[in-house]
C-alpha positions in Angstrom: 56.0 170.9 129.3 59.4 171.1 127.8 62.3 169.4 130.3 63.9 173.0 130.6 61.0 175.0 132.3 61.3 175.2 136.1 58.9 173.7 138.6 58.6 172.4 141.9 56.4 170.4 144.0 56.0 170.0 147.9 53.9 167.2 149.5 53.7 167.5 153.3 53.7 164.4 155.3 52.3 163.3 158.7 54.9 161.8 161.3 54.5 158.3 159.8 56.9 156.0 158.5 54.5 154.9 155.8 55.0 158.6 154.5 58.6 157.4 152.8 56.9 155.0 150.3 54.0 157.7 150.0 56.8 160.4 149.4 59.1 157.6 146.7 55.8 157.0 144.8 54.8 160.5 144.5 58.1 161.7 143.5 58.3 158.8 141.0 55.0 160.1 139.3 56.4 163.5 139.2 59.3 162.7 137.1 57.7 160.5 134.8 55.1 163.4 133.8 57.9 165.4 133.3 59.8 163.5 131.2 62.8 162.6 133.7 62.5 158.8 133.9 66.4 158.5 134.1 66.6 160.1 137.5 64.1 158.2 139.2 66.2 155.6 140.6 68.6 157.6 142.5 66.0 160.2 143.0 63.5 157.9 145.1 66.6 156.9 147.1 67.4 160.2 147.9 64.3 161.1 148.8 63.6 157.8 151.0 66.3 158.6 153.4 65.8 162.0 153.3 62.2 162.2 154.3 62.9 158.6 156.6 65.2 160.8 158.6 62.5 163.5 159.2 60.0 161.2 160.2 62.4 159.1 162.3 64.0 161.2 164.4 61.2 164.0 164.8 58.2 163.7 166.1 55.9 166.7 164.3 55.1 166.9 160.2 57.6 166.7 157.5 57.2 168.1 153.9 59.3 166.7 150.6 60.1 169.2 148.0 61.1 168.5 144.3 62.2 171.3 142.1 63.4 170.8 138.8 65.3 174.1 137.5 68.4 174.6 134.3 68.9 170.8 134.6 69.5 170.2 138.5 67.1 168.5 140.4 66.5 169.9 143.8 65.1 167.1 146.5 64.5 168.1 150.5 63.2 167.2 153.4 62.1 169.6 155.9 61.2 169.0 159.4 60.1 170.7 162.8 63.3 170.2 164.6 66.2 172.8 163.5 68.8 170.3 165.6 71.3 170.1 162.7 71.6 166.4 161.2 74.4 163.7 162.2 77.1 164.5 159.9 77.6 161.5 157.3 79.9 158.8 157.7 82.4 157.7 155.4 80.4 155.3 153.1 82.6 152.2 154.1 82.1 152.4 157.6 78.5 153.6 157.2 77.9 150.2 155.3 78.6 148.3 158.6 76.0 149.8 160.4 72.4 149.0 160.8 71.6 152.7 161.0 72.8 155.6 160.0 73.7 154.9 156.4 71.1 157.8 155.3 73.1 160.5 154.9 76.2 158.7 153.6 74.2 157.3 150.9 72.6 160.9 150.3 76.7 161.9 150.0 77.5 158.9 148.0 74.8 158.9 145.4 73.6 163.2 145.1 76.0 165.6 143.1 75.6 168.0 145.8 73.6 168.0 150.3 72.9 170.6 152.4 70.9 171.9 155.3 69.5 174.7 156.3 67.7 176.0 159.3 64.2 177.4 158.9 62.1 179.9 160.3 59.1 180.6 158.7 56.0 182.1 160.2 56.7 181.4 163.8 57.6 177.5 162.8 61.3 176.4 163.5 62.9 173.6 162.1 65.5 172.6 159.0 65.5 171.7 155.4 68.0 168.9 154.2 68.4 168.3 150.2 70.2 167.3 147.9 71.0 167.8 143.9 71.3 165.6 141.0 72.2 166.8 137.0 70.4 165.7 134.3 74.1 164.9 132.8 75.5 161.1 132.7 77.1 160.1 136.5 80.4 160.5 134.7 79.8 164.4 133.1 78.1 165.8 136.7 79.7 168.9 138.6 82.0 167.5 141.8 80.2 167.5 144.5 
């Protein structure tokens, strides 16, 4: 499959913290078979905090998504509770912390993070992600 055709993926997760290496190894394999090697670094970071957020501070299912579409790379998290996340701190200060460095790595490291509330078939909750470009760090979009 040529590296320009879209696709996307979801796995959904239990409430379990072993479902962030479950989540990193899938989304490792999925960029390998399609030929994006060079993102999978920064990727299965992203995607570790992301989906370690859902299962950490919720306590129903989670569900990753990866979606690959004109060069961006699309990776969420999407949990049961639509409480919007803790807004990120500055990455200095977040380094001093034992927690919450999630989302200021997610700012730090992605091209692009959002969040969205969801409502979907009677099921409430919000979908955090973030974006990466297939371009070199130095040739990306601002975020």
């Amino acid at each position: 499959m040529p590296e320009n055709d879209p696709w996307e993926y979801s796995l959904y997760i239990p409430n379990d913290p072993r479902a962030v290496t479950v989540s990193r190894r899938t989304l490792r394999l999925i960029l390998t078979v399609h030929g994006l090697i060079r993102l999978v670094d920064v990727a299965e970071l992203l995607a570790a905090e992301l989906v370690g957020n859902a299962v950490r501070h919720t306590k129903g299912p989670a569900a990753l998504r990866v979606r690959w579409a004109a060069g961006v790379l699309r990776i969420g998290a999407w949990d049961a509770d639509p409480s919007p996340p803790e807004p990120p701190q500055p990455f200095e200060r977040a380094l001093e912390r034992e927690d919450g460095r999630g989302l200021a790595m997610v700012r730090a490291c992605a091209d692009v993070w959002g969040w969205q509330p969801l409502a979907r078939e009677g099921n409430r909750g919000k979908y955090v992600w973030c974006e990466l470009g297939s371009a070199p760090r130095g040739e990306r979009r601002p975020a």
